[in-house]
C-alpha positions in Angstrom: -25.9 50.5 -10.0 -26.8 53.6 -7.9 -30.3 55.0 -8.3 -31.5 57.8 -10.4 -30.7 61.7 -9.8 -32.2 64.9 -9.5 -31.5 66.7 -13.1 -31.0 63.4 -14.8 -33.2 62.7 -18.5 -34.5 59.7 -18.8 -35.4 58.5 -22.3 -34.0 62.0 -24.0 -37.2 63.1 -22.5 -38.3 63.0 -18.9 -36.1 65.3 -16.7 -36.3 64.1 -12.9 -37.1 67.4 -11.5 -37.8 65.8 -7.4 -38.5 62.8 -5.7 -41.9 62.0 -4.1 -40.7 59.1 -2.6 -39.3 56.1 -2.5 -41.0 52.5 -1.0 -39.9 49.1 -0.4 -39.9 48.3 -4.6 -39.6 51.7 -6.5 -38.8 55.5 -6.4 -41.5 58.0 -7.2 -40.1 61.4 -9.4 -42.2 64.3 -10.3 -40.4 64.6 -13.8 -41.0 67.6 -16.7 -41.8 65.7 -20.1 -39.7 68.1 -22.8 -41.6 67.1 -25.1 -44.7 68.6 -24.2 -44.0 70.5 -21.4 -46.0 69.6 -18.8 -44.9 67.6 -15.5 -45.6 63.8 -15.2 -44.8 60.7 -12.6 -42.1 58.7 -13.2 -41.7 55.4 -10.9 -39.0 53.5 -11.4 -39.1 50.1 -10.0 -36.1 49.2 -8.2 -35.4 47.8 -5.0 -33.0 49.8 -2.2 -29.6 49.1 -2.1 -28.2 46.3 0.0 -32.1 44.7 0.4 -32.0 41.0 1.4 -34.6 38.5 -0.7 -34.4 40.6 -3.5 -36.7 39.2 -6.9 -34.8 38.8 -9.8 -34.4 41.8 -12.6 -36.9 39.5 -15.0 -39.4 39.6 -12.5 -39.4 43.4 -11.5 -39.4 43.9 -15.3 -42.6 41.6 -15.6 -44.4 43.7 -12.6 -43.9 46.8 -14.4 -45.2 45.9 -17.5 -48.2 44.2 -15.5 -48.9 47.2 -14.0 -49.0 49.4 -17.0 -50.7 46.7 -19.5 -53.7 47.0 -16.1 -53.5 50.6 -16.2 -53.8 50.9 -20.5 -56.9 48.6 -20.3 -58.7 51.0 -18.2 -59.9 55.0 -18.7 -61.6 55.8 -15.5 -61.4 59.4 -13.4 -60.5 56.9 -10.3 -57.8 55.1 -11.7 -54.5 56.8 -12.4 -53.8 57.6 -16.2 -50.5 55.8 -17.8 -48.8 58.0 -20.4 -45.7 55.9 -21.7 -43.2 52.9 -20.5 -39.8 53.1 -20.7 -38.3 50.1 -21.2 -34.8 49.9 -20.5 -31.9 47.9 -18.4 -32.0 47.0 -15.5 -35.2 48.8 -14.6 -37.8 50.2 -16.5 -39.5 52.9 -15.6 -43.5 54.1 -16.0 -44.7 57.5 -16.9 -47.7 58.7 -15.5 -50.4 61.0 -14.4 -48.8 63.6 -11.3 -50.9 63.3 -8.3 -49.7 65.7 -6.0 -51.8 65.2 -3.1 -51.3 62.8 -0.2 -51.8 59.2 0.2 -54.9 57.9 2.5 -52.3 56.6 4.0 -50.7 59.8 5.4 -54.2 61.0 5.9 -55.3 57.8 8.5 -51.5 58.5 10.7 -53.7 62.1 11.9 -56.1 60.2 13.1 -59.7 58.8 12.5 -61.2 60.2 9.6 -64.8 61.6 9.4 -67.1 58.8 7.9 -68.2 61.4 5.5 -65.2 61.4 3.8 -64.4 57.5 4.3 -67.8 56.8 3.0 -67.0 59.5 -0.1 -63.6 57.7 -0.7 -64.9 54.2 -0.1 -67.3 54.8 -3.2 -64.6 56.4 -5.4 -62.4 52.8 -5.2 -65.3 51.2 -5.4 -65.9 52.7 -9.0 -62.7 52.2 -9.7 -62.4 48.3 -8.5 -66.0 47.9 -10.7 -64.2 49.1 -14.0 -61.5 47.1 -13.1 -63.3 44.3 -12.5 -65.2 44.1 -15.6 -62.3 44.2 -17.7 -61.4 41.0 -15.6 -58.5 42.9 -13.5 -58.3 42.2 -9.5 -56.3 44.4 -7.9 -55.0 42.5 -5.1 -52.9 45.2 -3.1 -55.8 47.7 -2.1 -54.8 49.8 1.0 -54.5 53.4 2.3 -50.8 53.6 0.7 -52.2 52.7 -2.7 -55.0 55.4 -2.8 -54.0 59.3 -3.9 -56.4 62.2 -3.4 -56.8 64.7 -6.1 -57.0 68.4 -5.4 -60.6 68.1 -5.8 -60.8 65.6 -3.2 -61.6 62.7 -5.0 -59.9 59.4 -4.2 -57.4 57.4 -7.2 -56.4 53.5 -7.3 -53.0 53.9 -7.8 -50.1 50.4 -7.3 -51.5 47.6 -10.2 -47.6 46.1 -10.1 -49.3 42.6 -8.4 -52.7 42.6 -10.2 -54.3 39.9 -11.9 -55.0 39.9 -15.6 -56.8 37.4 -17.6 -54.9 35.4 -19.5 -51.9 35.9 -17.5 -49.9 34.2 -15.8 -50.8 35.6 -12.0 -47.6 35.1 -9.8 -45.1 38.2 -9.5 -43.4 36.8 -6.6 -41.2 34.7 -9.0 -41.8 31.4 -7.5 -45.8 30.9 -6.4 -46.5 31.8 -2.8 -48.9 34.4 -1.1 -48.4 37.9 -2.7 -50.1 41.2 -1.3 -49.8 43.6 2.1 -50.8 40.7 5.5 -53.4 42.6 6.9 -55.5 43.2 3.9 -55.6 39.9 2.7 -59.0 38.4 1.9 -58.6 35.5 4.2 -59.5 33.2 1.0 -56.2 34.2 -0.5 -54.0 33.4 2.3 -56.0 30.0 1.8 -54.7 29.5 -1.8 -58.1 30.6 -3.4 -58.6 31.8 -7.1 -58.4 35.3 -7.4 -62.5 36.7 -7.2 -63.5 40.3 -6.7 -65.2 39.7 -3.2 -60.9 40.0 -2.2 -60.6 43.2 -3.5 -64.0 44.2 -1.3 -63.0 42.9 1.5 -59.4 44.9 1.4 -61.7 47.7 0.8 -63.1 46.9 4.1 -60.3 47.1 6.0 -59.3 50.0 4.6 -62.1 51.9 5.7 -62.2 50.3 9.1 -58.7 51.5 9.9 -59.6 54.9 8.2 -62.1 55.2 10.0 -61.6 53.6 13.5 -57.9 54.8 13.5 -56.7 51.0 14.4 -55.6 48.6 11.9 -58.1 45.8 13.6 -55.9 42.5 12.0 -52.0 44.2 12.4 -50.1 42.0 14.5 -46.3 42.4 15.9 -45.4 39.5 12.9 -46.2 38.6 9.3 -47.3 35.1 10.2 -48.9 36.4 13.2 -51.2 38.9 10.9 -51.3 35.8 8.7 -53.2 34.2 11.4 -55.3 36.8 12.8 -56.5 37.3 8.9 -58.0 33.6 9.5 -58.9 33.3 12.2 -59.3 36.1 14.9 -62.2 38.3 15.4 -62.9 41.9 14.3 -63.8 44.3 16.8 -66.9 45.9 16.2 -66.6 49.2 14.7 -67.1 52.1 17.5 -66.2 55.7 15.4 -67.9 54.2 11.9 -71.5 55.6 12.4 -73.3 55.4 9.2 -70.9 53.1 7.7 -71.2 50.5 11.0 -73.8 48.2 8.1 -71.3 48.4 5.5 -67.8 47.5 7.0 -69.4 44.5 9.0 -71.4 43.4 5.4 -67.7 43.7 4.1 -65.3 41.9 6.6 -67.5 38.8 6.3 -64.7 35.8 6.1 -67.1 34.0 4.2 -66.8 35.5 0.4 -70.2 34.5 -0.4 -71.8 35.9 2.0 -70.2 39.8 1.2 -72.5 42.2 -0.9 -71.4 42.1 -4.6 -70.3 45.5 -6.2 -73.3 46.7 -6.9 -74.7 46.0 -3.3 -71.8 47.2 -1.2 -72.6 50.8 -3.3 -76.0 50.8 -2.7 -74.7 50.4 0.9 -72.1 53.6 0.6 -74.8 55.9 -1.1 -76.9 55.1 2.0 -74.7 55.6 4.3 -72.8 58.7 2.1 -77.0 60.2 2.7 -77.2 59.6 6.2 -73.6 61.1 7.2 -74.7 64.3 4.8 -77.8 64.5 7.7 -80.3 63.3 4.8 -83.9 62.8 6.0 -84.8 59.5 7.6 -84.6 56.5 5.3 -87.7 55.3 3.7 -90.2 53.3 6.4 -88.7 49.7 5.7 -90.4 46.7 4.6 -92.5 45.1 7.4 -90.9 42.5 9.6 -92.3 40.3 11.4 -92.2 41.2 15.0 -89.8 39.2 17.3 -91.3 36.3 18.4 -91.9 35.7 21.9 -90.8 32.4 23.7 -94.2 30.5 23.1 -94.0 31.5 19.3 -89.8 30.0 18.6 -90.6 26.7 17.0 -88.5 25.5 19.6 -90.3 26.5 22.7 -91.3 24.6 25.3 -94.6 22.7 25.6 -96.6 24.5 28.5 -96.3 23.0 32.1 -99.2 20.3 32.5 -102.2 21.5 34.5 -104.8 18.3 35.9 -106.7 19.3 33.0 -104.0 20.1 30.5 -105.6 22.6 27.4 -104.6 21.9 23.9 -101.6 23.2 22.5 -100.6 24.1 18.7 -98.2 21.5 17.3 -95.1 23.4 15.6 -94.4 22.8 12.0 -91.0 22.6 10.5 -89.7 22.3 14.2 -85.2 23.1 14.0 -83.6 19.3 14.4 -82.9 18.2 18.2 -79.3 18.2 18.9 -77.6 16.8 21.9 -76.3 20.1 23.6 -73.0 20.3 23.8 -70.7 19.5 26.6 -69.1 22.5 28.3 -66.2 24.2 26.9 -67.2 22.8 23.2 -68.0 26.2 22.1 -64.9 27.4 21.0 -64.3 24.3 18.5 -63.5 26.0 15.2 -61.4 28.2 17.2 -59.5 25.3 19.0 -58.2 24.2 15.1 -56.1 27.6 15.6 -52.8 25.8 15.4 -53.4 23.3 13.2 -54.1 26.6 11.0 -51.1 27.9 11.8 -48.8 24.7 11.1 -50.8 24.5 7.6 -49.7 28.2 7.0 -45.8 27.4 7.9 -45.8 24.3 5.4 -47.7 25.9 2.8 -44.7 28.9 3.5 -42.2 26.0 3.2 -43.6 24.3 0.6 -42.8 26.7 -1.9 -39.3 27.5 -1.0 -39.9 30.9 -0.8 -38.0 32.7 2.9 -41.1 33.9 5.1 -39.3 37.4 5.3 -40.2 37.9 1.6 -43.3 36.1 -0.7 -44.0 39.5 -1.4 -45.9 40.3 1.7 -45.3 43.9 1.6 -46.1 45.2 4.8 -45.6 49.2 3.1 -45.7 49.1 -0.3 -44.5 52.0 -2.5 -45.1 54.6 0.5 -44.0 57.9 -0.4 -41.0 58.8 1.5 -42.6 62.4 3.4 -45.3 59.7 4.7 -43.5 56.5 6.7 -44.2 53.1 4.7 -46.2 50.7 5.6 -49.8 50.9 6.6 -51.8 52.4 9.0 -50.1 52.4 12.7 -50.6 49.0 15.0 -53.6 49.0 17.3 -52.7 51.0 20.3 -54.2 49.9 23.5 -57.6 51.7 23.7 -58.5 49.9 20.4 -61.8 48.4 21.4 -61.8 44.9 22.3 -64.3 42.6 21.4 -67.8 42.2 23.2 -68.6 38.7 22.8 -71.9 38.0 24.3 -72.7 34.4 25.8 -75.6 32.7 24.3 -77.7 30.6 26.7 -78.6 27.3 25.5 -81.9 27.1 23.9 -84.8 25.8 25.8 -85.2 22.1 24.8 -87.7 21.0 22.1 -90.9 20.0 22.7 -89.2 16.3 21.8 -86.5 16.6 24.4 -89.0 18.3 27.1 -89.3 16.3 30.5 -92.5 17.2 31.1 -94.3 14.2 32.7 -97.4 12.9 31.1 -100.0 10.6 32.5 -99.1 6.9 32.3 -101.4 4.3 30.5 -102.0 1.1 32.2 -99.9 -1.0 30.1 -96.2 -0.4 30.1 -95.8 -0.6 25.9 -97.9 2.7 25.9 -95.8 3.9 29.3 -92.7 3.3 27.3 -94.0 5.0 24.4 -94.4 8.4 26.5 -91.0 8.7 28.1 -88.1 10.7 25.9 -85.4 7.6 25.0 -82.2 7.8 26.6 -79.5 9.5 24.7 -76.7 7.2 23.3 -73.3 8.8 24.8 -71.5 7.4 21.5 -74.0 9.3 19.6 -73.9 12.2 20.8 -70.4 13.2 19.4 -70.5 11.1 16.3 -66.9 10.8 14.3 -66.5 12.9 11.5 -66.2 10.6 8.3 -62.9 11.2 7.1 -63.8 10.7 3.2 -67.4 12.0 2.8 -69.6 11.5 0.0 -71.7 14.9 -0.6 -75.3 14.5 -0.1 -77.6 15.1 -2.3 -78.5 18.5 -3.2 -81.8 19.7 -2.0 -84.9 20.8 -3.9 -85.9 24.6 -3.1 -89.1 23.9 -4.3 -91.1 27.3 -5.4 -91.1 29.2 -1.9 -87.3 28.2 -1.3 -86.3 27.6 2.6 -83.8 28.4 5.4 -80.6 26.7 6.3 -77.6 27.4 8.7 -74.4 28.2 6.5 -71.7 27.3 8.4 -68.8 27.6 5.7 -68.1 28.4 1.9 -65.0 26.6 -0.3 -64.8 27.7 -4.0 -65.6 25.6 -6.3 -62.4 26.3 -8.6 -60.4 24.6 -5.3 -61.5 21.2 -6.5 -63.8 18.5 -5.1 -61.0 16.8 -2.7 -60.8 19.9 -0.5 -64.2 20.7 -0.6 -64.4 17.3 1.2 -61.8 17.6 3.9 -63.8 21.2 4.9 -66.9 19.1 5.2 -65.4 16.3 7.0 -64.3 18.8 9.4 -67.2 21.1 9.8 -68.7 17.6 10.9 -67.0 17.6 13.4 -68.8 19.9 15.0 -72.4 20.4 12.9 -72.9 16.3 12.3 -75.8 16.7 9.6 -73.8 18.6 7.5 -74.1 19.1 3.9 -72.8 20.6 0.9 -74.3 22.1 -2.3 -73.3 24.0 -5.2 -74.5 28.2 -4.9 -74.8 28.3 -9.1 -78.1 26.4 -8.4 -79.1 29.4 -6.1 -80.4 32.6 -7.5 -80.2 33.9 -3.6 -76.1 32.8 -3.3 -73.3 34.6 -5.5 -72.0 32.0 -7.8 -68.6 29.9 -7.5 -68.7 28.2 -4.7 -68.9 25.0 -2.7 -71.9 25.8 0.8 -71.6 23.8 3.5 -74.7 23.7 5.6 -77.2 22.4 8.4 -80.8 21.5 6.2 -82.7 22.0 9.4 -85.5 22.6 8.2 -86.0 26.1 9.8 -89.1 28.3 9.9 -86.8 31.1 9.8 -83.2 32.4 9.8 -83.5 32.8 13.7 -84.4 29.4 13.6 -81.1 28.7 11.9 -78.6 30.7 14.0 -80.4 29.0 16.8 -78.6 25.7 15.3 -75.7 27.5 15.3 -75.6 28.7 18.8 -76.1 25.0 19.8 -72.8 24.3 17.9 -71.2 26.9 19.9 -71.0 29.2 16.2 -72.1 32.6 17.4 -70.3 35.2 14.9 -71.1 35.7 11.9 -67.9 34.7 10.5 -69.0 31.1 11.8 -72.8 30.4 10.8 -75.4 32.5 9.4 -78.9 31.6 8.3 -79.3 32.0 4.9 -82.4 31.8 2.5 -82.1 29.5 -0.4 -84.3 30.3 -3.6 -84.5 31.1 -7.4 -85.4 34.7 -6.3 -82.3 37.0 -6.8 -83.7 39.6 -4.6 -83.4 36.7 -2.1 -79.6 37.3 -1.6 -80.3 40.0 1.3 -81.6 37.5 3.4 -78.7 36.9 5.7 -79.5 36.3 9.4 -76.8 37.5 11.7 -76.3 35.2 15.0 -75.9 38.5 16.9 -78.5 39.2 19.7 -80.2 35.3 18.5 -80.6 36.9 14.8 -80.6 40.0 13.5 -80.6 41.4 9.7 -82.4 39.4 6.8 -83.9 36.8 9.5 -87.8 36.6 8.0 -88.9 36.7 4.3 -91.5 38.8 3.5 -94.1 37.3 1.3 
């Protein structure tokens, strides 16, 4: 059946007056409603003629009535209004609010944007995700193409067609599978994860990196190849972001739990949103502890003897001594890269669904005066990432070779001399079924521990165990416990950790350097207490810890 035309009345009541464009499911129309003269949207949801993996007409029908049952549940200014669904064969059609200005999409292709107005437009999605969020909506498809400015400037969530409602079942593709544009996937959802808000934030994320930064820093020349990246490769730091630099790398955290909540994140924005405006200098900041020097890290050296050595403080809650390990260990996690990427082709597989489709829309319903498809691929002066070496800590006063005086008798001679490490036990095996430890006891003042991964609990207890048997693999002592019993965590979801104990969160991302974990996407030290206000404690590896490293009593 050949698509709609210009002068044509749909319903008896919308005349299609000219089309806005046209994307990869659906034509845009600016229409004139007769019957109360004024001018609308009307989209109907088709696909182009002669497109190959094309869903069936049951399951386009389905996405347009998701997306307008999403859009009646919520009146906000930054969500775009519904007026009236037509439903008719084969493709329905969705009357709406006209936004004529252009797509943040078009507006990124000129170029990095201002972090004024990335920072303005960054909060307006944000109030729109919140509403949505609290009527138990996740958006899933949040990107430049999917945001509209009004004349007024303000930003509007536009594109609910693949959105999650509660009490609904969630899978628009028509047969299961990974649904969504590649590079602004939460990486949690390419792993099969329930839907949680903390994806919608982190698509928010990379939507203000690449508005800002002019780079799309995850695009790569293929759909599994972005697939990957999501998972796995780093993010260069942002270089054009200025005041928003503390909120995009609080967003594009791969760990979910460790992202600011809603409420956070805009607390963030309005910050940032001040300082771009040339605002006064922030309020002084809660006292930190100054960096300690090398005699003060728990895991100093002793001094070097003298004939009459002096006394020296013994350090309490010392990190655990770990073997070091052996050179070229450091990229670990990283070296599971393919075994990532064959999971991600049999999960593809799996479901029977061709890898050119499972609704992996690389340019959504783009307007046809902008091209589709998101923001253009890094070019070459994208800025590559700095990754900075971390020297091996200095060994523990328990691992220190400093010679001490021997008694007389060899017992006591043996008792002053470090043992010889065990090779075998230096690389122990990961247990390939592991029973969870016990949970720990935070006790009133709560403590510090190296997070080195997060599973959500709605994934089930068998693959929280295979993460923790292969987290072991590189972090032995691992552990796991439950974040609901952790005012300081965001509920939902299965920690795995090193106990330590630590004196600090530098003391923690100390553990983690010794793992060869030096991003923040691997390890963080993270504060574990009954004290809400505790959840900004988050120790960044960078520079040996940076961020929420000390609590202030």
């Amino acid at each position: 059946m050949a698509g709609a035309e210009r002068g044509q009345v749909v319903d008896g009541r919308f005349e299609l007056l000219r089309r806005l464009g046209r994307g990869g499911m659906g034509t845009v129309w600016r229409a004139r409603d007769v019957a109360l003269e004024r001018e609308v949207a009307l989209k109907e949801v088709r696909p182009p003629d002669g497109a190959e993996h094309v869903p069936p007409p049951e399951v386009l029908r389905e996405r347009v009535l998701r997306e307008a049952r999403a859009l009646a549940r919520l009146n906000h200014p930054n969500v775009v209004r519904i007026y009236h669904i037509v439903d008719v064969a084969p493709h329905p059609w969705l009357v709406m609010e006209l936004l004529p200005g252009k797509t943040l999409h078009t507006r990124a292709r000129g170029g990095p944007v201002p972090p004024a107005d990335a920072i303005r437009w960054g909060r307006d999605v944000l109030s729109a995700l919140r509403a949505a969020h609290a009527a138990g909506i996740h958006h899933r498809d949040i990107k430049p193409a999917n945001i509209l400015l009004r004349e007024d400037g303000s930003a509007v969530l536009t594109d609910f067609g693949i959105a999650a409602l509660p009490g609904a079942a969630n899978a628009p593709s028509g047969g299961g599978g990974i649904v969504g544009s590649p590079e602004y996937l939460a990486p949690e959802r390419i792993s099969g994860a329930p839907d949680h808000p903390a994806a919608d934030l982190w698509s928010l994320g990379i939507t203000l990196y690449i508005l800002t930064e002019g780079h799309s820093p995850l695009r790569r020349e293929s759909t599994l190849a972005t697939l990957t990246a999501v998972l796995e490769d780093p993010i260069p730091p942002p270089v054009r972001s200025g005041p928003l630099t503390g909120a995009l790398t609080a967003l594009l955290q791969r760990d979910p739990a460790a992202r600011p909540d809603a409420a956070a994140l805009d607390a963030l924005l309005a910050e940032a949103q001040r300082l771009a405006a040339g605002g006064p200098a922030a309020p002084p900041p809660v006292p930190v502890e100054p960096t300690p020097t090398e005699a003060d890290l728990p895991w100093a050296p002793p001094p070097p003897p003298t004939p009459t050595p002096l006394p020296t403080p013994t350090p309490t809650a010392t990190a655990p001594t770990r073997p070091a390990r052996p050179a070229g260990a450091a990229g670990g996690r990283r070296a599971r890269g393919p075994v990532v990427l064959a999971a991600l082709l049999g999960a593809l597989l799996l479901i029977g669904v061709p890898t050119s489709w499972v609704l992996l829309r690389d340019g959504g319903d783009e307007p046809e005066r902008e091209s589709a498809g998101p923001a253009d691929p890094p070019t070459d002066d994208a800025p590559d990432e700095v990754k900075e070496e971390k020297p091996e800590p200095p060994p523990s006063p328990v691992e220190s070779d400093t010679e001490t005086e021997p008694e007389e008798t060899e017992p006591e001679q043996e008792e002053t001399q470090a043992p010889e490490p065990d090779p075998e036990e230096e690389e122990p095996e990961p247990d390939p079924d592991p029973e969870p430890d016990p949970e720990p006891d935070p006790g009133p003042e709560g403590f510090w521990v190296a997070q080195l991964f997060s599973e959500p609990v709605s994934t089930g207890e068998a693959t929280r165990d295979h993460r923790l048997a292969a987290v072991r693999a590189d972090v032995p002592e691992a552990q796991v416990l439950r974040s609901d019993d952790y005012a300081s965590l965001n509920p939902g979801y299965w920690v795995i950790y090193a106990p330590g104990p630590f004196t600090d969160g530098r003391a923690a991302v100390a553990r983690c350097a010794e793992a060869g974990l030096t991003t923040s996407n691997a390890c963080v030290g993270r504060y574990l207490s009954q004290d809400p206000d505790d959840k900004a404690l988050v120790c960044d590896p960078a520079g040996g810890g940076s961020g929420g490293c000390v609590r202030e009593d």
